[in-house]
N, C-alpha and C positions, 0 to 999 in steps of 0.2 A: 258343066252344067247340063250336057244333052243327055248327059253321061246318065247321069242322076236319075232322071226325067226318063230314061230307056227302063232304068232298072224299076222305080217306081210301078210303071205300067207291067212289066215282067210280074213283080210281087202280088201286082191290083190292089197296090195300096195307096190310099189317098193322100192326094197331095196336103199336106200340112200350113201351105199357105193361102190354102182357098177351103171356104165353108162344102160342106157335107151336102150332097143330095138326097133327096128324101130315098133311092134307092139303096145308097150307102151307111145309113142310119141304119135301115134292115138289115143288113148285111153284118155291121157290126154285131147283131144281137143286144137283146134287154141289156144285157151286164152294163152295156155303156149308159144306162139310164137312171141308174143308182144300184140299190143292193140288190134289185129283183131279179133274177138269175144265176145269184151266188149261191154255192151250197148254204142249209138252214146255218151252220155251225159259225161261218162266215159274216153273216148277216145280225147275227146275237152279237157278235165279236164287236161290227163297225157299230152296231146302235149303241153297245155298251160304251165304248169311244167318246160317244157325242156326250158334251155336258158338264156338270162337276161330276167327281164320282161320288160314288153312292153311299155313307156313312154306316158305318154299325147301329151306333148309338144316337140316334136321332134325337134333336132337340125340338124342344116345343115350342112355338111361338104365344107369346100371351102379354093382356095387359097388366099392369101391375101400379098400383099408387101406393106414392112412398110419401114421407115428408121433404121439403123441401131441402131442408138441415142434414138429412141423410143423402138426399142425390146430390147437393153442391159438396158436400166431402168426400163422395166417389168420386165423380169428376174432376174434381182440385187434382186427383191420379196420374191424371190425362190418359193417353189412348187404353182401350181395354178393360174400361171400367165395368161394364157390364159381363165381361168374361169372370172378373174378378168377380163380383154379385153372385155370380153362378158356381166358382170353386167357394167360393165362403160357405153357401148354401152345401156346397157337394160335402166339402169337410164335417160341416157339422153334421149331414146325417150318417157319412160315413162312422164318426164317432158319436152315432146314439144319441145324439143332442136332441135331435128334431125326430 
């Protein structure tokens, strides 16, 4: 263990079982504070990361009032009902209908 403890100081690097000093913090540099001191390319990289990704074809959110006799026989479906609403919709204008 002293062993450890010699070579630690030798490297000057902090001990991992006790918190950071406010000198030590600087010393690390930004990088250890999130992505600010990353190269730009780096930075793009981690924010693209965070989140869902990012769709092509983006959908729109909206209201829409239907009869009741048309939404209790989507749903009678079960899950997915509204996916389906949406290819019914897709189908028919992809075949000219609408």
């Amino acid at each position: 263990m002293q062993e450890k403890e010699k070579i630690m100081k030798m490297k000057k690097m902090p001990d991992p079982h006790k918190p950071l000093n406010a000198k030590e913090w600087r010393e690390l540099g930004t990088a250890m504070h999130g992505i600010v001191g990353l190269p730009e390319e780096a930075q793009k990289a981690i924010v693209r990361l965070r989140g869902r990704p990012i769709k092509q074809d983006k959908k729109i959110a909206l209201s829409l009032r239907l009869d009741k006799k048309v939404v209790d026989k989507l749903r009678a479906k079960g899950r997915g009902w509204q996916t389906n609403i949406n290819n019914f919709l897709l189908n028919a204008v992809n075949q000219g209908l609408i």
